[in-house]
C-alpha positions as CSV (number, residue, x, y, z in Angstrom):
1,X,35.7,-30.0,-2.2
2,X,37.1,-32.9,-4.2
3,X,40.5,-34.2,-3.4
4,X,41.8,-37.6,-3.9
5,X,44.0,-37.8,-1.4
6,X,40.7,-36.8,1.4
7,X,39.7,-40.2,2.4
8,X,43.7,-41.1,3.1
9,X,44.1,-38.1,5.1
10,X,41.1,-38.6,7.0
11,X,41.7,-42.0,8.1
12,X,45.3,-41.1,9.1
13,X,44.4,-38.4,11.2
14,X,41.5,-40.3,12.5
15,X,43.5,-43.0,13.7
16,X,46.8,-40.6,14.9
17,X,43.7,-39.0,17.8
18,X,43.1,-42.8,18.6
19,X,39.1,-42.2,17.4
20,X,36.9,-45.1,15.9
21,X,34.6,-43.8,12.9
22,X,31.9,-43.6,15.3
23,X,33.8,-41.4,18.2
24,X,34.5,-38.9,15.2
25,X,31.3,-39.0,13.8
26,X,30.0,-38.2,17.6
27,X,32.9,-35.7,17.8
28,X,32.2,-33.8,14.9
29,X,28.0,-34.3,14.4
30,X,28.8,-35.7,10.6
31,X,27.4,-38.8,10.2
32,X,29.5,-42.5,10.4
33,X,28.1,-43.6,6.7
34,X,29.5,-40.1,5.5
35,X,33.2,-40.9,7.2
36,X,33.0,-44.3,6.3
37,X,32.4,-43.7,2.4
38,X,35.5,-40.8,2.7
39,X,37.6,-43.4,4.2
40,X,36.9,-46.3,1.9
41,X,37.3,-43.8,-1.0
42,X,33.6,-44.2,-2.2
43,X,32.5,-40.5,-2.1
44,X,35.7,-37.7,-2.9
45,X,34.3,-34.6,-2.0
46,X,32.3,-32.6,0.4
47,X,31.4,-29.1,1.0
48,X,33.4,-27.5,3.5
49,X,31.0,-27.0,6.7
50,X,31.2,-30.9,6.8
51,X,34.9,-31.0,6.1
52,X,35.0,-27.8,9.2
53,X,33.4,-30.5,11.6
54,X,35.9,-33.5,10.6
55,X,38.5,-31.2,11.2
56,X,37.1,-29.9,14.1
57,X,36.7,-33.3,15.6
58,X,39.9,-34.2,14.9
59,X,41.5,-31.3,16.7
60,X,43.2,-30.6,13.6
61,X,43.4,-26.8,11.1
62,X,40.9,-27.5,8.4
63,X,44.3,-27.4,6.3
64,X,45.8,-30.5,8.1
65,X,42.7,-32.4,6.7
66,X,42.9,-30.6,3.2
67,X,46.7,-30.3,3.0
68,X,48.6,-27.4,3.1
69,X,49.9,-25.1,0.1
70,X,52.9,-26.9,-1.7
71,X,56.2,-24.9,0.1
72,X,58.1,-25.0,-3.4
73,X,57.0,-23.8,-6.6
74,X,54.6,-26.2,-8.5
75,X,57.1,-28.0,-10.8
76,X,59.2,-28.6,-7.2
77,X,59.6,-32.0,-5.2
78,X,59.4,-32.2,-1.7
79,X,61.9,-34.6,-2.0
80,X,64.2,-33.4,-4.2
81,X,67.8,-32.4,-4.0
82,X,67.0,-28.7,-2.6
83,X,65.4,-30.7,0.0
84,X,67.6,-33.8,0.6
85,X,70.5,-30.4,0.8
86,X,68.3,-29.0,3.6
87,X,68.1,-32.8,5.2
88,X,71.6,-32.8,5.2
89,X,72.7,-29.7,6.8
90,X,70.1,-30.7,9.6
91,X,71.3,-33.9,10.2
92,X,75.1,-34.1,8.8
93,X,75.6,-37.7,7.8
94,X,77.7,-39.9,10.2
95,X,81.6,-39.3,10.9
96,X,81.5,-35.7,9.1
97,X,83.7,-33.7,9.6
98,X,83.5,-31.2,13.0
99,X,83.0,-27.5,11.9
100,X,86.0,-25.1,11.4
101,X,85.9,-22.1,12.1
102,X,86.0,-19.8,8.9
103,X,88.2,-17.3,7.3
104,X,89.3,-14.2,8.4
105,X,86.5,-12.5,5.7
106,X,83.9,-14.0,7.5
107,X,81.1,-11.6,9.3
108,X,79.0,-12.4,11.7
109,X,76.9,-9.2,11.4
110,X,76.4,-10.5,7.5
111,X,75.4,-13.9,8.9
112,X,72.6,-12.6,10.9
113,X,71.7,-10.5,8.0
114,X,71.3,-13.6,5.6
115,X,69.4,-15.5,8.4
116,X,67.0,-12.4,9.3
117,X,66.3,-12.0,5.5
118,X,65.4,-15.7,5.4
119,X,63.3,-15.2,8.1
120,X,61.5,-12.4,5.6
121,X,61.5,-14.6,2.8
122,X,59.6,-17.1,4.9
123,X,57.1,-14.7,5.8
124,X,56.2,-14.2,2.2
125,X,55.7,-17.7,1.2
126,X,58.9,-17.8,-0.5
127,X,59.9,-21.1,0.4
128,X,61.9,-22.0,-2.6
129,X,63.8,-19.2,-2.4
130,X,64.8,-19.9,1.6
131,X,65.5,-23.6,0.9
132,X,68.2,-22.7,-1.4
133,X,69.9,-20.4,1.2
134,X,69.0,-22.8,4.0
135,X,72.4,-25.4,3.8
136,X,74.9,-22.6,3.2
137,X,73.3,-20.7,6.5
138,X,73.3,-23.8,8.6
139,X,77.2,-24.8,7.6
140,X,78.2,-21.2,8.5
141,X,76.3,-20.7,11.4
142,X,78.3,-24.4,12.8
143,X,81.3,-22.8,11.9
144,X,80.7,-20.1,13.8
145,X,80.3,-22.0,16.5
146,X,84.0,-23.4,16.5
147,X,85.5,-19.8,17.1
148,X,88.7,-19.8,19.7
149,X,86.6,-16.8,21.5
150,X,83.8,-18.0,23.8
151,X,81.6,-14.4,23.5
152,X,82.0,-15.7,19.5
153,X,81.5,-19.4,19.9
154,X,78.0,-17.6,22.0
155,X,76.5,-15.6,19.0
156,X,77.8,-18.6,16.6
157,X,74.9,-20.7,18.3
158,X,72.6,-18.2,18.5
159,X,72.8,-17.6,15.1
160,X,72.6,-21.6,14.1
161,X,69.8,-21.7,16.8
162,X,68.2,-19.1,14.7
163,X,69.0,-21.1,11.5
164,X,67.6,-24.3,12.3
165,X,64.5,-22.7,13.8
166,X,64.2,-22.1,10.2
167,X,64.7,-25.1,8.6
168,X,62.7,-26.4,11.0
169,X,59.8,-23.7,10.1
170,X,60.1,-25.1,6.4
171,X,60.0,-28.9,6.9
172,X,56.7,-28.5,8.5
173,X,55.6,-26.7,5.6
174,X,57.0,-29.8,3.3
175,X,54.8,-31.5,5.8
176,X,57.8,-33.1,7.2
177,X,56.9,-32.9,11.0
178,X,59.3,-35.2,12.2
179,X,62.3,-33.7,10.7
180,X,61.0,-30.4,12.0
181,X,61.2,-32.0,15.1
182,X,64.4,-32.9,15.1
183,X,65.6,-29.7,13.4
184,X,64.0,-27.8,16.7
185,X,65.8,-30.2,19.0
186,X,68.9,-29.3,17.6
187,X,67.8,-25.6,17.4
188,X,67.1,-25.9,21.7
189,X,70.8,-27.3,22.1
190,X,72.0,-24.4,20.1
191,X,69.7,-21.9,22.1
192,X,71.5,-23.4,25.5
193,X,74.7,-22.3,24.6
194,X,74.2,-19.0,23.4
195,X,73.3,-15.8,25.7
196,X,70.3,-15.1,24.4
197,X,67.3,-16.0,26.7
198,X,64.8,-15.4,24.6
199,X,66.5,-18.0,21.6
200,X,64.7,-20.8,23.7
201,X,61.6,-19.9,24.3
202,X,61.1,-18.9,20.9
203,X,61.8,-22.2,19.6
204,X,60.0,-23.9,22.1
205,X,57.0,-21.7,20.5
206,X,57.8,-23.8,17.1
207,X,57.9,-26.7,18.7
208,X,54.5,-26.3,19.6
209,X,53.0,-25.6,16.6
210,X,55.1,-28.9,15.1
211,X,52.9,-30.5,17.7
212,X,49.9,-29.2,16.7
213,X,49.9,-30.1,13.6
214,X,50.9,-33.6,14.5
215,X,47.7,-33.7,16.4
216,X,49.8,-33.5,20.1
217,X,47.6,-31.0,21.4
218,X,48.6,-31.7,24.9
219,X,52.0,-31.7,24.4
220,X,51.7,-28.1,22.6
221,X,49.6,-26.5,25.3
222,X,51.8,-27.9,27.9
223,X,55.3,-26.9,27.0
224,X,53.9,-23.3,25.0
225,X,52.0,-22.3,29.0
226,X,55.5,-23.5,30.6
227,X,57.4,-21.3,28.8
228,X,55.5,-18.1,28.7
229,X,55.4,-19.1,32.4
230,X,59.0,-19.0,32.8
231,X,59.6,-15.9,30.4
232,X,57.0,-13.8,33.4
233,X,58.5,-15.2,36.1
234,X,61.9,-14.4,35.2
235,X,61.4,-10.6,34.2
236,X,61.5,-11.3,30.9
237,X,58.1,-9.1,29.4
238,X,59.2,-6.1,30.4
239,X,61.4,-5.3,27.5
240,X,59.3,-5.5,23.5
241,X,61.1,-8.6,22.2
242,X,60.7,-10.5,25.7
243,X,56.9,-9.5,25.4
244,X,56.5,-10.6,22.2
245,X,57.9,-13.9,22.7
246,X,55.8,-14.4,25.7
247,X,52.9,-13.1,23.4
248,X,53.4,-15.7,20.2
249,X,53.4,-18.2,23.0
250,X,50.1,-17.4,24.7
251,X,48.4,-17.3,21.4
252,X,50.0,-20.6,20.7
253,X,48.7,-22.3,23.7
254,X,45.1,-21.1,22.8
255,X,45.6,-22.2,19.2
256,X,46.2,-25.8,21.1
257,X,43.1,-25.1,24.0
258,X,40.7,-24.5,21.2
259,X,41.5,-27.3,19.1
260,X,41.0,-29.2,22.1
261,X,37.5,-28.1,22.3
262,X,37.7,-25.4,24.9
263,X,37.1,-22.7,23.2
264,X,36.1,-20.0,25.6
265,X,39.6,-20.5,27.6
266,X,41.3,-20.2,24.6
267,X,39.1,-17.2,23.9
268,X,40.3,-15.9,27.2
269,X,43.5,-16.4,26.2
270,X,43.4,-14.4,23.2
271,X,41.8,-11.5,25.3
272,X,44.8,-10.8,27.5
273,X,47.2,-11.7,24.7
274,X,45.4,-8.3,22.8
275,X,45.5,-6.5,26.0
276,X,49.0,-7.5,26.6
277,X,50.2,-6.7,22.9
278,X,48.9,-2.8,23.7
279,X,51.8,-2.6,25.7
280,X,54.9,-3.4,23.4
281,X,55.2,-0.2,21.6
282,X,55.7,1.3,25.1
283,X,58.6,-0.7,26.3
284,X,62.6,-0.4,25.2
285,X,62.8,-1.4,21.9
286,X,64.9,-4.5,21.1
287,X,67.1,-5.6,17.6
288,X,66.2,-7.0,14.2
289,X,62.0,-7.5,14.2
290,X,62.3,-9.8,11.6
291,X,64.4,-12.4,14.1
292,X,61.8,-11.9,16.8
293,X,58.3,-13.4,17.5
294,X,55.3,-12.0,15.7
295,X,53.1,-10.3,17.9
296,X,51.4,-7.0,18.0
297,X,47.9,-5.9,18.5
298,X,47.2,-6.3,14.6
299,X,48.4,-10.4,15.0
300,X,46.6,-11.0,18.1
301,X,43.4,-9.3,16.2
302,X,44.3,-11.9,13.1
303,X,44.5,-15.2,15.5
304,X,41.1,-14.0,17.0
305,X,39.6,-14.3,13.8
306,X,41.3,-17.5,12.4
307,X,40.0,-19.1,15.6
308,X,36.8,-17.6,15.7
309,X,36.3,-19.2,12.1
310,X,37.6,-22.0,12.5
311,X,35.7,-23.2,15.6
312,X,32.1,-22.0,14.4
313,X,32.0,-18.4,15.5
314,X,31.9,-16.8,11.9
315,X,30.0,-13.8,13.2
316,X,32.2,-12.8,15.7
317,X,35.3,-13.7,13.4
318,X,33.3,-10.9,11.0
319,X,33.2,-8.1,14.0
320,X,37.2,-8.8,14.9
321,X,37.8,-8.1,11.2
322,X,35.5,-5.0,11.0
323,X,37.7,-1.8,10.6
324,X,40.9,-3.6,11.5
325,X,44.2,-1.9,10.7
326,X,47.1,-3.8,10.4
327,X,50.6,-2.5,11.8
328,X,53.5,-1.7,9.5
329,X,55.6,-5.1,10.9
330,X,52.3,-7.1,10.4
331,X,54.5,-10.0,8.2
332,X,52.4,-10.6,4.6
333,X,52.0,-14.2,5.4
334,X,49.2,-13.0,8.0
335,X,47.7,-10.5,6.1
336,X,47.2,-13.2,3.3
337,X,45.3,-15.8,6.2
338,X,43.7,-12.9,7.6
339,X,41.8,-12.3,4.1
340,X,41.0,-16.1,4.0
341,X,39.6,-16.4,6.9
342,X,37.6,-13.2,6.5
343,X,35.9,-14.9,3.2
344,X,35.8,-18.3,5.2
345,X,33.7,-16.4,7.7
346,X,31.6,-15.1,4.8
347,X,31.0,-18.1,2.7
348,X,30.1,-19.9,6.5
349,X,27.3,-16.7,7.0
350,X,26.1,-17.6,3.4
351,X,27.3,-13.9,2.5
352,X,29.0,-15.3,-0.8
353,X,28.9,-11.6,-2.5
354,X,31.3,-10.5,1.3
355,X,33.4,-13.6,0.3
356,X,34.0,-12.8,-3.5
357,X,35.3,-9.0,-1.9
358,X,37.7,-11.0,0.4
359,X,39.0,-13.2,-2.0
360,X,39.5,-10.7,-5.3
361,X,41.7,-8.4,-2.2
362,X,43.5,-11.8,-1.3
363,X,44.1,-11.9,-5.6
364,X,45.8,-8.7,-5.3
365,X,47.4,-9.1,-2.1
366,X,49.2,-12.8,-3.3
367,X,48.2,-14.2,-6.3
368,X,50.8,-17.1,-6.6
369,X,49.8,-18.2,-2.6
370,X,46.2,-18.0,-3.1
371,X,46.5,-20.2,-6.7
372,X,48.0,-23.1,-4.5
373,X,46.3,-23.1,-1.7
374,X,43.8,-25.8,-0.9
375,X,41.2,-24.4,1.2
376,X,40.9,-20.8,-1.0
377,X,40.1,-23.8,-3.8
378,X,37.6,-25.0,-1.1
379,X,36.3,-21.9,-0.7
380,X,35.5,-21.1,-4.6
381,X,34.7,-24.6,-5.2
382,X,31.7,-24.5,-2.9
383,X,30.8,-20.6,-3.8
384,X,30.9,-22.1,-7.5
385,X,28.6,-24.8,-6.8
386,X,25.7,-22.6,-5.7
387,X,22.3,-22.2,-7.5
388,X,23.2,-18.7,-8.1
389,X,26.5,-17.5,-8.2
390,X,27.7,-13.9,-6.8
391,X,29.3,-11.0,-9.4
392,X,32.6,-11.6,-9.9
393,X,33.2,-14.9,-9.1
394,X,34.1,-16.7,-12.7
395,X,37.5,-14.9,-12.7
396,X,38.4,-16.6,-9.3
397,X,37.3,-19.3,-10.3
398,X,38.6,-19.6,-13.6
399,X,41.7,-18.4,-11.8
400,X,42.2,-21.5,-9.7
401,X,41.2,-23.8,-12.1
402,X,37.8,-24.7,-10.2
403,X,34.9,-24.1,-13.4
404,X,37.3,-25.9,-15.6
């Protein structure tokens, strides 16, 4: 995989774990001349077992080390003034004006709308699309909050708590972590004064994965096991939605435990989060799904693979996968990583005719999201550079830009 921007990464997230070059080359089994030429921007590629035990020693996604799939459309800026909007409606510049609250044709069932449909929009990688509604939903949702009624002024902050959860969502995927981070912060004080007890733990489950890809693994298990912890002792699993926020946070807190390297708890983990999940079509149903947690059996199947995969298990990664059917609320963002994982797990077998399948059904599935993202490159990069290549690989590759 060649990428000019590898050896900057690497160093940066080499020095953020607080590793010499020869602590991650003992980390990760790849050797200290190898890191060392990567760093100093003598060699700009390698195949991606080698760039699977960087990231693995680094306790980072083999994305973080890659970079993730641009969040805007391709002629976009991360920067630009869709984006410095978003900054502004998370952080209102100093002495602005204090909310009012709005018109008598405002509706606070059409707010939750806009903000659920965001939510959908996110899930389908449509991250321009969201940034544009982003400022408008946040100003609204502040507004809200300055109603004369206090049961108002309550949903008014759940809905900006749900709002900046959001925005927060999509500065990570800008790669903006510490606004994310603030964004969630603000999201929490909303969450505290609104009635809804699940608002809090859900963003503390963002939170978590901000830290993760910041590299704060500790941090992430920490607060994501505290929280599903307080959700069980306080009666909350008992009801679907309460379940499935304590669900998204156990799989969370095993994302962090194998990333740390312990990769049978997290394993554990994942087992009672499946046999957990069994039970939420059983239980009261709650409100809108798409302002809720992921988590079903079908998504606690999908994390089983991604982290079987990702931390050298591509066999068992293959059995998850065998046969699986995905629910009907199974958001396409996961179907789309579930069939890049599947051909990761392929390619790491050397079955590169099982990968080719995987990534011709991620083609179909979402085209535009496999075209920008790094590692699918990764993938048919390293496929293309085999002796002899599998049936039906040139279109991919030609697709992406790789035999150019």
């Amino acid at each position: 995989m060649a990428n000019e921007h590898l050896g900057k990464t690497l160093r940066r997230l080499r020095r953020l774990a607080s590793l010499t070059q020869e602590e991650l080359a003992e980390r990760s089994g790849v050797s200290v001349d190898v890191i060392r030429q990567l760093e100093q921007g003598r060699k700009h590629s390698a195949r991606l077992p080698t760039l699977h035990a960087l990231a693995n020693g680094l306790g980072v996604e083999l994305t973080t080390l890659l970079g993730d799939p641009p969040a805007v459309s391709s002629t976009g800026e991360s920067d630009g003034p869709r984006f410095v909007a978003v900054r502004r409606a998370i952080m209102p510049a100093l002495w602005s004006p204090a909310p009012e609250p709005l018109g008598s044709g405002f509706s606070m069932d059409s707010l939750r709308e806009r903000i659920a449909d965001g939510w959908t929009q996110y899930h389908s990688a449509e991250f321009d699309t969201v940034m544009k509604a982003l400022p408008d939903l946040i100003s609204d949702a502040r507004s809200a909050t300055a109603s004369s009624s206090e049961d108002e002024r309550s949903i008014g902050f759940a809905a900006l708590g749900k709002a900046l959860q959001l925005a927060g969502h999509v500065a990570v995927r800008m790669g903006k972590t510490d606004l994310a981070l603030i964004s969630l912060e603000r999201a929490t004080d909303a969450a505290e004064q609104s009635s809804d007890p699940l608002l809090l733990p859900m963003i503390v489950n963002s939170m978590a994965w901000t830290y993760q890809r910041q590299g704060r693994l500790e941090d992430a298990l920490g607060i994501a096991l505290r929280a599903a912890d307080d959700m069980a002792n306080a009666g909350h699993t008992e009801t679907a939605d309460g379940l499935k926020v304590w669900g998204a946070l156990t799989m969370s807190a095993a994302t962090s435990a194998a990333r740390s390297g312990d990769y049978e708890r997290a394993a554990a983990m994942m087992e009672t989060a499946e046999k957990e999940a069994a039970r939420v079509s059983k239980l009261p149903g709650g409100g809108d799904n798409r302002m809720v947690s992921v988590f079903s059996p079908s998504s606690v199947r999908i994390e089983r693979v991604r982290l079987a995969v990702q931390y050298g298990h591509p066999q068992d990664a293959l059995a998850l996968a065998k046969g699986m059917r995905l629910s009907k609320d199974t958001p396409p963002s996961w179907r789309t990583w579930l069939l890049l994982d599947v051909a990761r797990a392929h390619t790491d077998t050397g079955d590169a005719a099982g990968a080719v399948k995987a990534l011709e059904s991620l083609r179909r599935v979402a085209p535009t999201w496999m075209q920008h993202h790094t590692l699918a490159v990764a993938i048919v990069r390293d496929l293309w550079a085999l002796p002899n290549r599998p049936p039906g690989l040139r279109p991919l590759a030609e697709f992406l830009g790789v035999c150019e």
